[in-house]
SEMILUM-795343 format. One record per residue: residue in three letters; x negated, y, z negated of N, C-alpha, C in turn. Coordinates in steps of 0.2 Angstrom, whole numbers, padded with zeros to 4 digits, always signed. Layout:
% residues N
ALAXYZXYZXYZ;...
END
This chain:
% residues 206
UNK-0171+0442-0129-0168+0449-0128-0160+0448-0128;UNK-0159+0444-0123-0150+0442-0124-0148+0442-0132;UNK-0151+0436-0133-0148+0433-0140-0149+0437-0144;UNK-0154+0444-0145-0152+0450-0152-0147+0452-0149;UNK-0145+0454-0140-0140+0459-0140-0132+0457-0141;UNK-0133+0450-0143-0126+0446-0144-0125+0444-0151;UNK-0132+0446-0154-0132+0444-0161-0130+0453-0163;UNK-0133+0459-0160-0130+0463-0162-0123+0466-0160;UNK-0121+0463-0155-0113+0463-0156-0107+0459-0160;UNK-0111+0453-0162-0107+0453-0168-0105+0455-0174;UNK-0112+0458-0174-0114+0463-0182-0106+0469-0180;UNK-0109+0471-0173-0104+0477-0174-0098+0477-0175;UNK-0095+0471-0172-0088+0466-0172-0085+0468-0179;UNK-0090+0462-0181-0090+0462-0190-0089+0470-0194;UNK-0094+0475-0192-0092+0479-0194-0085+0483-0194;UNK-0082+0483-0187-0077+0486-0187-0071+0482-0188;UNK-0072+0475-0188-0065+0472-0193-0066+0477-0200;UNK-0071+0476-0204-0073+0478-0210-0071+0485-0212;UNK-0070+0489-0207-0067+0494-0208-0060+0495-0206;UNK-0058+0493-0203-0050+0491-0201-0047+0489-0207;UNK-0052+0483-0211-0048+0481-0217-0048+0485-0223;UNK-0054+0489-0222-0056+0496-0227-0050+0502-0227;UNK-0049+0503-0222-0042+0506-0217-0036+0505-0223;UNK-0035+0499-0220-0029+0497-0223-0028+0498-0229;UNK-0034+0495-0232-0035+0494-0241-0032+0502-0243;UNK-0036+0507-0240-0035+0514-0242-0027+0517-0243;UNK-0025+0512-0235-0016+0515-0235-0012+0512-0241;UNK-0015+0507-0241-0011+0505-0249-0012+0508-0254;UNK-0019+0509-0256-0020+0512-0262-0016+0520-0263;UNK-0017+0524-0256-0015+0530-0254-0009+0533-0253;UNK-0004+0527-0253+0003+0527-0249+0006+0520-0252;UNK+0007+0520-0259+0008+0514-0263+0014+0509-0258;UNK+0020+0511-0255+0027+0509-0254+0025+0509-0243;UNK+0019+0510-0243+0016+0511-0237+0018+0504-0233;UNK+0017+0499-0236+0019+0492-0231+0027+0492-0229;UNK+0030+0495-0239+0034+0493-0237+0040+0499-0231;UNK+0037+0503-0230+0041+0511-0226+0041+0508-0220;UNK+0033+0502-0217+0034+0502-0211+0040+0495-0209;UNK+0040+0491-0215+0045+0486-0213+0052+0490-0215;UNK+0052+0493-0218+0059+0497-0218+0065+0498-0213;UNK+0071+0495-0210+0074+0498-0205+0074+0507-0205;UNK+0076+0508-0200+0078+0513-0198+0086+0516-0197;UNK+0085+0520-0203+0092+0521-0206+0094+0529-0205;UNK+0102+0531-0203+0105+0536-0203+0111+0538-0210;UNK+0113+0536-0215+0116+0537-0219+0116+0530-0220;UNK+0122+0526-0220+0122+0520-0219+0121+0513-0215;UNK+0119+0518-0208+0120+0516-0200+0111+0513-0199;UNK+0110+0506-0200+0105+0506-0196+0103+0508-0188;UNK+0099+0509-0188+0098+0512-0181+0094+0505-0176;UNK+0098+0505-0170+0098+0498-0166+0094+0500-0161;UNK+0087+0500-0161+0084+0502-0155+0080+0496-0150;UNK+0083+0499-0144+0082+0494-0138+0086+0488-0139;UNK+0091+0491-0139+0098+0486-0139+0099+0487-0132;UNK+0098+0489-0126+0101+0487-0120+0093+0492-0116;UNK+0092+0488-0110+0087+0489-0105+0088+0497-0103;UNK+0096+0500-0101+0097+0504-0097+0095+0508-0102;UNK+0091+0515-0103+0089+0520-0108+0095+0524-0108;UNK+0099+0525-0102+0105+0531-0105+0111+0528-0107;UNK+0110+0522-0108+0116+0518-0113+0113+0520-0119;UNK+0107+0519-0123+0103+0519-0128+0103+0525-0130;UNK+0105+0529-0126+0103+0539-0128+0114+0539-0130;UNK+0118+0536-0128+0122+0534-0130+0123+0532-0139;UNK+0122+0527-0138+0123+0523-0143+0118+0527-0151;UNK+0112+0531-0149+0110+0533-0153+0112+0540-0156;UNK+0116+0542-0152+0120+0548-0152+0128+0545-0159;UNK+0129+0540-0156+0135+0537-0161+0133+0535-0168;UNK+0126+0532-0168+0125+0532-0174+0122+0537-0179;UNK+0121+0543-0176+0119+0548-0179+0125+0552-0181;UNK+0129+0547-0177+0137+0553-0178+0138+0548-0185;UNK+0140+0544-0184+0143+0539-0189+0138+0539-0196;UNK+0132+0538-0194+0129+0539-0200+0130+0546-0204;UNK+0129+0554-0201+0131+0558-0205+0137+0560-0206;UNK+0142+0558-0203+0148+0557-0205+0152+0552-0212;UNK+0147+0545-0212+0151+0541-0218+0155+0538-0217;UNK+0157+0538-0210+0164+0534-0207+0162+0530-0204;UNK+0167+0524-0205+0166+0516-0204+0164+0515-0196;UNK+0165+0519-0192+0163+0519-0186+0165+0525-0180;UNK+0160+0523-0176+0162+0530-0169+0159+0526-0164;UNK+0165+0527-0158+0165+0524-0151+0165+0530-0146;UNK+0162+0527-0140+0163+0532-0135+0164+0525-0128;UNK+0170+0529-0122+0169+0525-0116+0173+0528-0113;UNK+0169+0526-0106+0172+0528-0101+0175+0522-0095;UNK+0180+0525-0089+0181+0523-0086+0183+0524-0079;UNK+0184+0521-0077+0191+0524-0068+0193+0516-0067;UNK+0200+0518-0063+0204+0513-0060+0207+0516-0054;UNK+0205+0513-0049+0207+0515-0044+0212+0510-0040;UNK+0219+0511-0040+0222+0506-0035+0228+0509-0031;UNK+0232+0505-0027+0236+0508-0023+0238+0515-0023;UNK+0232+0516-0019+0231+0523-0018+0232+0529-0025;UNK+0229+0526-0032+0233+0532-0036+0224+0531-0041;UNK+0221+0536-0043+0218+0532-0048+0216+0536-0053;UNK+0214+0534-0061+0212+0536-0066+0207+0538-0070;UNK+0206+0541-0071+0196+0542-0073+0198+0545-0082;UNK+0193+0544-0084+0192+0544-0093+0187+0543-0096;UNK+0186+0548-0100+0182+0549-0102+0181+0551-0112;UNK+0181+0543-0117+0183+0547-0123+0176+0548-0127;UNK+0175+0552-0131+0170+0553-0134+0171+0554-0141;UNK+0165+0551-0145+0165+0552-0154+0172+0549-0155;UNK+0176+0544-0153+0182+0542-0157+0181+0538-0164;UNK+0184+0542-0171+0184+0540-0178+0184+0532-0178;UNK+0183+0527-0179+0184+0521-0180+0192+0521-0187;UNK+0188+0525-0193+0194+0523-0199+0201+0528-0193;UNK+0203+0533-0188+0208+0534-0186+0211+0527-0181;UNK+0207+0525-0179+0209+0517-0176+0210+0513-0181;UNK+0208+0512-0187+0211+0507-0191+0217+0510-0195;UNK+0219+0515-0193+0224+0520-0197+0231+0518-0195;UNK+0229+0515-0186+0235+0513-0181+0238+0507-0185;UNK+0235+0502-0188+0237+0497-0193+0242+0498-0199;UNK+0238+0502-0202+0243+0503-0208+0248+0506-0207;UNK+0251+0511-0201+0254+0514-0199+0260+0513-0195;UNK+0258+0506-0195+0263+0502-0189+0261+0501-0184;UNK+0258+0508-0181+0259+0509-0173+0256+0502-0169;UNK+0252+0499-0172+0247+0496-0168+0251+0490-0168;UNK+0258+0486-0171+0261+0482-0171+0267+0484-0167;UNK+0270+0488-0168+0276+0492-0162+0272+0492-0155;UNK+0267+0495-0155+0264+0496-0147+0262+0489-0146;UNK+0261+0484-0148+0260+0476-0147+0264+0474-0146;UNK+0271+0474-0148+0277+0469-0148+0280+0474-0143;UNK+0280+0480-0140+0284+0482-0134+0281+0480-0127;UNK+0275+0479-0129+0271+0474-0122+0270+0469-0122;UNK+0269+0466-0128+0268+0459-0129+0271+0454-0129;UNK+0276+0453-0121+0278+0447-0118+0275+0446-0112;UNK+0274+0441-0110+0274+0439-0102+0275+0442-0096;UNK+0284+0445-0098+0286+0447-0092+0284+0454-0093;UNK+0284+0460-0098+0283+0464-0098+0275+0467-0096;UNK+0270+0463-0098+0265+0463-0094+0263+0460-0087;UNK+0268+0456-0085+0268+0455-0079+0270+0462-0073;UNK+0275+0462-0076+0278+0471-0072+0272+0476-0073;UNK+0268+0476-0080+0265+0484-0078+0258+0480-0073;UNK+0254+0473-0073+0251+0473-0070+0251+0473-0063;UNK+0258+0472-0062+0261+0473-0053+0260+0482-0050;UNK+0265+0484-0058+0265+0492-0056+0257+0495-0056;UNK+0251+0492-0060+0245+0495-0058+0242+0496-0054;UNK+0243+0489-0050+0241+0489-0043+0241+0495-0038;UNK+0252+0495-0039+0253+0499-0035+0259+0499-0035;UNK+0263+0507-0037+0272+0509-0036+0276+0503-0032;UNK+0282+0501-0036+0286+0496-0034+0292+0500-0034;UNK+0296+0496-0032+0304+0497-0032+0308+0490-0035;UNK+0313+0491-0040+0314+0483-0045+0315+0480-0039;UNK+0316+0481-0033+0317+0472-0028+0311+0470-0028;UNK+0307+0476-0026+0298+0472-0025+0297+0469-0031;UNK+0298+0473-0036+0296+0470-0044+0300+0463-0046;UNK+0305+0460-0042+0310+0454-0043+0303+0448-0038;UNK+0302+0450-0034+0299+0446-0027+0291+0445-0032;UNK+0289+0452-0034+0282+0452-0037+0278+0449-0042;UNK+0285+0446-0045+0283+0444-0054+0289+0438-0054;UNK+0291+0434-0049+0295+0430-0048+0301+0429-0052;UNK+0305+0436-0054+0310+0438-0059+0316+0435-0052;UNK+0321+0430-0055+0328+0431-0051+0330+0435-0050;UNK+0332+0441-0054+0338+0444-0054+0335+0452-0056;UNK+0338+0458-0052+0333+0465-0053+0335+0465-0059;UNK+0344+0464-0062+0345+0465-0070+0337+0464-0075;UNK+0335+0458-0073+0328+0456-0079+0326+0460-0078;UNK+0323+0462-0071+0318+0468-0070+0320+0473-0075;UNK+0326+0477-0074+0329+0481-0076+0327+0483-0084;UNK+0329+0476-0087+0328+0474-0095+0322+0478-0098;UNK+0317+0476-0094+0312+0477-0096+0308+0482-0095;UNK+0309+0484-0089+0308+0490-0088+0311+0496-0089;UNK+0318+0497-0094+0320+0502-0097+0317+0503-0105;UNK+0313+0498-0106+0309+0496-0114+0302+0500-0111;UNK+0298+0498-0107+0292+0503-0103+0294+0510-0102;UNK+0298+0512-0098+0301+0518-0097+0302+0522-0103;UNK+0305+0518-0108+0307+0521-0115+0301+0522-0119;UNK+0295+0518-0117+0288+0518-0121+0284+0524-0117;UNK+0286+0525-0112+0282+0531-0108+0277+0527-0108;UNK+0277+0521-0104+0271+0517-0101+0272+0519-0094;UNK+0279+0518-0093+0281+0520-0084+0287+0524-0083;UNK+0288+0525-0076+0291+0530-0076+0295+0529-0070;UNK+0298+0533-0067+0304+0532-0061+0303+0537-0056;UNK+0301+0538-0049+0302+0542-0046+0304+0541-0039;UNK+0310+0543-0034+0312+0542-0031+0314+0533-0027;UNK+0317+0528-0034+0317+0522-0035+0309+0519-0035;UNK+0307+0522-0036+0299+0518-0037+0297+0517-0044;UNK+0296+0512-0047+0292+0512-0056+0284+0513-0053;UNK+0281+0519-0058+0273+0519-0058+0273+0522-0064;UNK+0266+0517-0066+0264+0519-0074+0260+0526-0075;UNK+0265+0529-0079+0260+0535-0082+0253+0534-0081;UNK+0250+0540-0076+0240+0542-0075+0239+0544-0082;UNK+0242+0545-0087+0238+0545-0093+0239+0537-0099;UNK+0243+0534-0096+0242+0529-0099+0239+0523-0098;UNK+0236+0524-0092+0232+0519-0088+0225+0518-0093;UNK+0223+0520-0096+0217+0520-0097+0220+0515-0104;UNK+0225+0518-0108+0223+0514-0113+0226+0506-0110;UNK+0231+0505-0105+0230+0498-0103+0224+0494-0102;UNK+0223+0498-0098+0213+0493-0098+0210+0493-0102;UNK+0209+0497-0105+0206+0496-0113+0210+0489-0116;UNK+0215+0490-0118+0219+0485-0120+0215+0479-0118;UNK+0216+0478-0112+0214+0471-0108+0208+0471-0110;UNK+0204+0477-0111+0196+0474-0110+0195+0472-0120;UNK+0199+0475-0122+0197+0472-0128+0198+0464-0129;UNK+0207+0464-0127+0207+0456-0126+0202+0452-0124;UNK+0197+0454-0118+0193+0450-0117+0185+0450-0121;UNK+0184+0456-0122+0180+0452-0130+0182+0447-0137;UNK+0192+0449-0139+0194+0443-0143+0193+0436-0141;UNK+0193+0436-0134+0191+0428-0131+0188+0427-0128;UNK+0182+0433-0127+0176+0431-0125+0171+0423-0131;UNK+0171+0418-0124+0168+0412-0130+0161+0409-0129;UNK+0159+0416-0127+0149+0416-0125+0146+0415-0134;UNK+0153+0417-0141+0148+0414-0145+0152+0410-0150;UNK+0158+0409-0149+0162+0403-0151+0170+0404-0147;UNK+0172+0398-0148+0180+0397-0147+0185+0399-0151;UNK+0191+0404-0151+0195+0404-0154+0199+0399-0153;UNK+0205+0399-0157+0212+0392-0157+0218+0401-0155;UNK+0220+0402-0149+0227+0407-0148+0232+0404-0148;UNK+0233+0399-0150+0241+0396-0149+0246+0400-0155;UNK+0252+0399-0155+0255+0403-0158+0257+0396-0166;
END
């Protein structure tokens, strides 16, 4: 008795492979390009669509939101992010959404993105705005702060920021513009994907 009812599980086995395969044969026959639809990415104009790129789902309700923009759109790209910076006592929150990629790469041809690099881009000038992120100095604090001798350097450089509307003067105190906060941490967070070396090593020497 065992042995027919295991002999007729086989059969039945057999059968239902047999038709699984039956199945298939038909969707081929019926849906000629059928194999190939389902290996197909998943595409928005030009934007393949990246799903389960990150664990958290409302990141992923994010980023599918950008490629839907970007793909109906036809533009080389679309970012969104947010932030806060909270420090001596002052802080920033932001919030940007649907940013064009081709108007950031516009900043290139334009200049601007070499003028706004070269007004910052020394040591001591970043040194001063990251003292002033912290928290409102007065140029003696910023002499002692950023180990400048003399408040003249301070001054130097700080009339080049002040003239950038990066910072600003109030009652002898320099504090960086609350609307320009945000693109500084940006800045810095971008730097740190340029040198992030989780997938190779740049060479930054000059």
């Amino acid at each position: 008795m065992a042995e027919n009812k295991d002999n007729e599980l086989e059969a039945l086995r057999k059968e239902v492979d047999s038709l699984k395969a039956d199945i298939e044969e038909l969707k081929r026959f019926l849906i000629p390009s059928y194999q190939e639809q389902s290996d197909a990415p998943d595409m928005v104009g030009h934007v393949e669509k990246m799903h389960n790129m990150h664990s958290d789902p409302s990141l992923m309700t994010i980023m599918d939101r950008l490629e839907n923009k970007c793909g109906e759109s036809g533009s080389s790209g679309c970012i969104s992010y947010v932030g806060v910076f909270a420090s001596g006592g002052r802080q920033s929150s932001w919030i940007k959404d649907y940013m064009n990629t081709d108007d950031l790469l516009s900043l290139i041809d334009n200049g601007t993105a070499v003028t706004a690099l070269s007004c910052i881009g020394s040591q001591d000038r970043m040194k001063l705005l990251m003292a002033l992120l912290k928290q409102p100095m007065t140029a003696a604090q910023l002499v002692k702060a950023c180990g400048f001798n003399t408040t003249g350097q301070v001054y130097h450089h700080l009339n080049v920021l002040v003239a950038a509307d990066l910072v600003y003067s109030e009652r002898e105190l320099y504090i960086v513009q609350p609307y320009r906060v945000q693109g500084i941490i940006m800045l810095l967070a971008g730097i740190s994907d340029l040198t992030d070396n989780e997938y190779g090593k740049g060479d930054w020497a000059d």
